[in-house]
C-alpha positions as CSV (number, residue, x, y, z in Angstrom):
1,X,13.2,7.6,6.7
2,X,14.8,9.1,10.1
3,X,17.3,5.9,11.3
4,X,15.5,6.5,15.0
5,X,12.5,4.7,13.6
6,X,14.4,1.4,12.5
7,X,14.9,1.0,16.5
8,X,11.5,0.6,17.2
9,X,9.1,-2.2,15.9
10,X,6.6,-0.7,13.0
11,X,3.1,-2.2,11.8
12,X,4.6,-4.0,8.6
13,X,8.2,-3.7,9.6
14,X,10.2,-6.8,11.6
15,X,12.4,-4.9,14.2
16,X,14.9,-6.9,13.1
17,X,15.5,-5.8,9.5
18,X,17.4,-2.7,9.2
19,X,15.3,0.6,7.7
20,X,17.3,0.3,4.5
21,X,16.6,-3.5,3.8
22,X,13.3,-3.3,5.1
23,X,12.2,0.5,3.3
């Protein structure tokens, strides 16, 4: 997934956990 996303809080995603950890 694009890294710009990780900045931003998604539905089903805690801002705080990085894109790779989280996805």
């Amino acid at each position: 997934r694009p890294a710009g996303l990780a900045a931003a809080p998604r539905r089903g995603r805690p801002a705080r956990a990085p894109a790779g950890s989280a996805d």
